[in-house]
C-alpha positions in Angstrom: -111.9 79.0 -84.8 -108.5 77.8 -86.7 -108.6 80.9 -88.5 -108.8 82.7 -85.2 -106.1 80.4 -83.7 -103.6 80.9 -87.0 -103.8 85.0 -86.3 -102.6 84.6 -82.7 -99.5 81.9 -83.1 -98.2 83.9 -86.1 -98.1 87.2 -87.3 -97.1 88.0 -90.7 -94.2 90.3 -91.8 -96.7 93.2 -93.2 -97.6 93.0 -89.8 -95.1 93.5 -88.1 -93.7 95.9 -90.1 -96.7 98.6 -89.9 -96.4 97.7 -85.3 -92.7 98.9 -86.1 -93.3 102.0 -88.3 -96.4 103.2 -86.5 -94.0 103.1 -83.6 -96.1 100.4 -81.4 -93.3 98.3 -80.0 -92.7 99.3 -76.4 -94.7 98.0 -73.0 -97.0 96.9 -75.1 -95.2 95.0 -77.8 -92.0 93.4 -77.8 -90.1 91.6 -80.5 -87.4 89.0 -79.7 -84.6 87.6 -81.8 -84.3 84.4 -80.4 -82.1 82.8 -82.9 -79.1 79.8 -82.0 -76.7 78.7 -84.0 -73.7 75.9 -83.1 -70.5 78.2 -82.0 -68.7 77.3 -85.2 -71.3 77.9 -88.1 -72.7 81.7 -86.7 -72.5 83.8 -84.3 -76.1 84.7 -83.1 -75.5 87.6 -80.7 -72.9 89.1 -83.6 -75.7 89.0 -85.8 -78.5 90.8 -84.1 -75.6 93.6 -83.6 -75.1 94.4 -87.0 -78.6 93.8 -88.1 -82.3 93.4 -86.6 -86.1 94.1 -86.4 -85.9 98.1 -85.3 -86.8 97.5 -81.2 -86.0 94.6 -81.4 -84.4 92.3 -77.8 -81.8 89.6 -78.1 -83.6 86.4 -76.4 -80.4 84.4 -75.2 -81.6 80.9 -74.9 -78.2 80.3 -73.4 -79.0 82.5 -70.6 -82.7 81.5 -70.4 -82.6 78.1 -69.6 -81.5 75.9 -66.3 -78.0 75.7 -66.1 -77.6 73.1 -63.8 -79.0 70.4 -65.8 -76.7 68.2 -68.1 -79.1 68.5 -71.0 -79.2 71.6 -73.3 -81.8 74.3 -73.4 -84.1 72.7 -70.6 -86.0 75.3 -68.8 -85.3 77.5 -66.4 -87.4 78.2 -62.9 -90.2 80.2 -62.8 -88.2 83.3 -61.1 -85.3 82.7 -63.6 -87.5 83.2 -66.6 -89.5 85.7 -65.0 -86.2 87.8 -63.9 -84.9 87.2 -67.6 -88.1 88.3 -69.6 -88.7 91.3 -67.0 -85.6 92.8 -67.7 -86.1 93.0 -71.9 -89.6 94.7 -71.0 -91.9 91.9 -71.1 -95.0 92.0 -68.6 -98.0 89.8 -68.2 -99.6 92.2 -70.2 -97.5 92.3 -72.8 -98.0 90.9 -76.6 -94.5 89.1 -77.4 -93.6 88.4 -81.1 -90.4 86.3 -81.7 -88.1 85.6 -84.7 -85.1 83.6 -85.6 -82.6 83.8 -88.9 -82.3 80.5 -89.7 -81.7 80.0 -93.2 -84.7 77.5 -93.2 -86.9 80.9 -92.3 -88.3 79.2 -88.7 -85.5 77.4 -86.2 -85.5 78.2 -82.4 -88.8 81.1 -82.5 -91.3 78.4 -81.9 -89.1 76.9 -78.7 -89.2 81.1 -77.5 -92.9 80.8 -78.0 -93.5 77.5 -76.4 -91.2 78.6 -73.0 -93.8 81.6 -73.3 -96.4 79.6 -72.9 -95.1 76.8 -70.9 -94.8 79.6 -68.0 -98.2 81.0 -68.7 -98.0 84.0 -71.2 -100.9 84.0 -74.0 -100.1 86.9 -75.8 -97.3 85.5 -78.0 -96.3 84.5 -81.8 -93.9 83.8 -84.1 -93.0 86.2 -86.7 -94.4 83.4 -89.8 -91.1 83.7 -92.4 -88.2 84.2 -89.6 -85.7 87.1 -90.7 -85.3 85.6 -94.1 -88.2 86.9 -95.4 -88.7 89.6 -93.5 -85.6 91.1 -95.7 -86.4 89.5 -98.7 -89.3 91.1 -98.4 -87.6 94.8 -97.9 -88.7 95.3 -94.0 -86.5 98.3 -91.9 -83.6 96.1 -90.3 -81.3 98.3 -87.7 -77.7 98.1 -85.7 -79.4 100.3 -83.4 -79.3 98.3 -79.9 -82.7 99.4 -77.9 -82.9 99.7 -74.5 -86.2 98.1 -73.2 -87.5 99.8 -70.0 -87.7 97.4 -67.7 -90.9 95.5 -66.3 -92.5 92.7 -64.1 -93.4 89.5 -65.1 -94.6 86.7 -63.6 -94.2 83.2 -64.4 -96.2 80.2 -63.2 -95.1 76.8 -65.2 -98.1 75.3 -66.8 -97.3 71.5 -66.3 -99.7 70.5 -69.1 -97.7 71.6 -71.7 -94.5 69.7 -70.0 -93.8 66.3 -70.4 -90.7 64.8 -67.8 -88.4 61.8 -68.5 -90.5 59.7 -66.1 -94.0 60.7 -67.5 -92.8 59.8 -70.7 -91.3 55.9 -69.3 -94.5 55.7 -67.4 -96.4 56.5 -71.2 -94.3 54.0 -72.7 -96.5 51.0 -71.1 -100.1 53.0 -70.8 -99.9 54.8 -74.5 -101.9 57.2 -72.2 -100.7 59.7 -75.0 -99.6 59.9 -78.7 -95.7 60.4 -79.3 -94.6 62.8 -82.3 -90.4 63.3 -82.9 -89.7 66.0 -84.5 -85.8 65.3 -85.8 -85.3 63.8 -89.7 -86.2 60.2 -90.6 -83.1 59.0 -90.2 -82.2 59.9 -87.2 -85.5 59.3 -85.8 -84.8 55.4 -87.4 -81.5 54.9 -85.9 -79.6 54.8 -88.9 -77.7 58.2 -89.0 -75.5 59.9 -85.7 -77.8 62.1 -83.9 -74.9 65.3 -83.5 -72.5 62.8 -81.9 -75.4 60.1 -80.3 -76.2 57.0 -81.3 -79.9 57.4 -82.6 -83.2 55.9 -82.6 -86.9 56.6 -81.0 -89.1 56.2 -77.9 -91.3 53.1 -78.8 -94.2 54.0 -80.0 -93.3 57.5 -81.2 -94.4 58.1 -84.7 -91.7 60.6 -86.9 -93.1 63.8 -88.5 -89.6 66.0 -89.6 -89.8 69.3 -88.1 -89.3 71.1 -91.7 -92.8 69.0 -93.0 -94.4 72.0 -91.6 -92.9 74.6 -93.9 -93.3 75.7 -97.1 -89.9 76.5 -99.8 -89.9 79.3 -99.0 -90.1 79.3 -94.6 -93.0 80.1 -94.2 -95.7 77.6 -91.9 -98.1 75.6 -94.4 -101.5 76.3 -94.4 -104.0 74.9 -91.6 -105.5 72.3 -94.3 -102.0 71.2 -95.5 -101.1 71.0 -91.4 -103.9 69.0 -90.7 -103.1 66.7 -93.4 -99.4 65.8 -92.4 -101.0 64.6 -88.9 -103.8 63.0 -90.9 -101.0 61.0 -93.0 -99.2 59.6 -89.9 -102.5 58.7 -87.8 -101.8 61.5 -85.6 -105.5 62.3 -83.8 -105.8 65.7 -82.9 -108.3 65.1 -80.5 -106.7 63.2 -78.4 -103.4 63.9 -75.8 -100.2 64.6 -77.2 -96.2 64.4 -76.5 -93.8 66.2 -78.9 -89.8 64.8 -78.9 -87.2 65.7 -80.8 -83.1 66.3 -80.5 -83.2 68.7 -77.3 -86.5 69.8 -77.1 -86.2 72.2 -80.0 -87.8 71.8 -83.1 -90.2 69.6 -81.3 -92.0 72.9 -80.4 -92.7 73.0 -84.2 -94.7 70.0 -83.4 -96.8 71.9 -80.7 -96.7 75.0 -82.9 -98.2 73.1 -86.5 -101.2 71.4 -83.5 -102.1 75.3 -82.2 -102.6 76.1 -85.7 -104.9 73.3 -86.0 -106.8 74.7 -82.5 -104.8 71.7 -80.3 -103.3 73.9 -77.6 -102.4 72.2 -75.4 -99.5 69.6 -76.9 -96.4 68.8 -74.7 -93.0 69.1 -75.3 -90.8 66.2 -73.9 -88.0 68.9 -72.4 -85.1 66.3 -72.2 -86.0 65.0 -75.6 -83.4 62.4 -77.1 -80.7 63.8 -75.4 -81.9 62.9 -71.8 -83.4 59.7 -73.1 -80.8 58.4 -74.5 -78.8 58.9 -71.5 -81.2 57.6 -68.8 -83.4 55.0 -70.5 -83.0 51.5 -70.5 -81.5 49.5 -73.8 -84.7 47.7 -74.6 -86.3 51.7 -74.9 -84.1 52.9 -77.7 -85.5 51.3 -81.1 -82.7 51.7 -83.6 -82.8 50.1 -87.0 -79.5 49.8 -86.7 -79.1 47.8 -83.8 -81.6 45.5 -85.2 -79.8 45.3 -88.6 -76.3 44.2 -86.6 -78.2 41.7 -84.3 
């Protein structure tokens, strides 16, 4: 069954590459660069100009998310993803593989995948290496921008694999669920800024860095490795879980690393630190630091 679930989430770059050359990516297939960088360090959009996966689509998180909310990246409606997804030629029908080129190899694809299926599409994966290695490894890359043909889609949230600011208050007093953040130790401890916040955890939360998921070289570690890592930090597969991180990014790792392991059905806290940090009260933020000056 694992092995099963490992050949859905991911797809390798040997893959891939044979879809592209045997010509397969159209209605039926479509692959999405859905890398983010900060403004100052890269220029995403630039990048997938000058070079991409041939038929490849330029997934805009920017675009794709809800725009009225203070807090980055948190999703969009149903009919704004739908709209958004429809017009770069994904369908219901359609298998979806998506990519990133972060230097680490895997960076935003797994959030792509997760908004996938947070609105109810099965038929998506992450390209296992990112860009990276799908260059090192001598794959066709292309200027040429494609023009997808159109095509509906319909999104319907799945609320399981969503957890709200609220829920995760409520979860703080039941433990109705287990609590995974995503973001490096020190962060997740308190004792390091948090990209400009003052950081901590959810009490309760237990930390597993996004990147303890990845081998040297980008690439996801095996199932048994995978399994491990949760094993390690008393993380029970088999029983409800909540994944946090910065802004609802890398957390999706988190929920990614679990569907490896057969766990579908992990949540990703959308508002992550940032909204917490914001909205909860004092006594919710456990900082090491704070402790250390009282």
């Amino acid at each position: 069954m694992a092995r099963q679930a490992l050949g859905r989430a991911l797809v390798t770059a040997k893959w891939l590459s044979e879809a592209v050359q045997a010509g397969r990516v159209g209605a039926s297939l479509r692959v999405l660069d859905a890398s983010w960088y900060p403004p100052q360090e890269r220029n995403a959009r630039q990048e997938f100009k000058e070079r991409h996966i041939p038929g490849a689509s330029f997934f805009d998180i920017e675009e794709c998310r809800d725009q009225s909310s203070p807090y980055d990246f948190m999703l969009p409606s149903e009919s704004h993803f739908a709209d958004y997804v429809g017009r770069l030629g994904v369908s219901n029908d359609t298998h979806v593989v998506v990519y990133d080129g972060d230097e680490l190899g895997t960076f935003y694809a797994p959030r792509a995948w997760w908004m996938f299926r947070a609105f109810g599409h099965k038929e998506v994966s992450v390209l296992n290496g990112g860009f990276k290695n799908w260059v090192k490894e001598g794959h066709p890359v292309t200027a040429e921008v494609s023009q997808p043909t159109p095509a509906v889609f319909k999104a319907k949230l799945n609320t399981v694999l969503l957890k709200t600011f609220e829920e995760m208050m409520q979860n703080v007093g039941s433990l109705r669920f287990q609590v995974v953040d995503s973001r490096p130790e020190g962060r997740f401890r308190g004792t390091e800024l948090d990209q400009g916040l003052e950081s901590g955890h959810i009490p309760g939360a237990v930390n597993i860095p996004f990147h303890s998921f990845l081998t040297e070289t980008g690439h996801e570690k095996s199932i048994e490795e995978i399994q491990q890592i949760f094993r390690e930090k008393k993380v029970d597969l088999s029983k409800p879980l909540a994944a946090t991180c910065r802004k609802g990014v890398t957390a999706c790792h988190i929920a990614l690393a679990a569907y490896l392991c057969g766990k579908r059905d992990v949540a990703v806290y959308d508002g992550s630190w940032s909204e917490w940090f914001h909205r909860a009260p004092a006594r919710y933020k456990v900082s090491e630091l704070k402790r250390n000056k009282a």
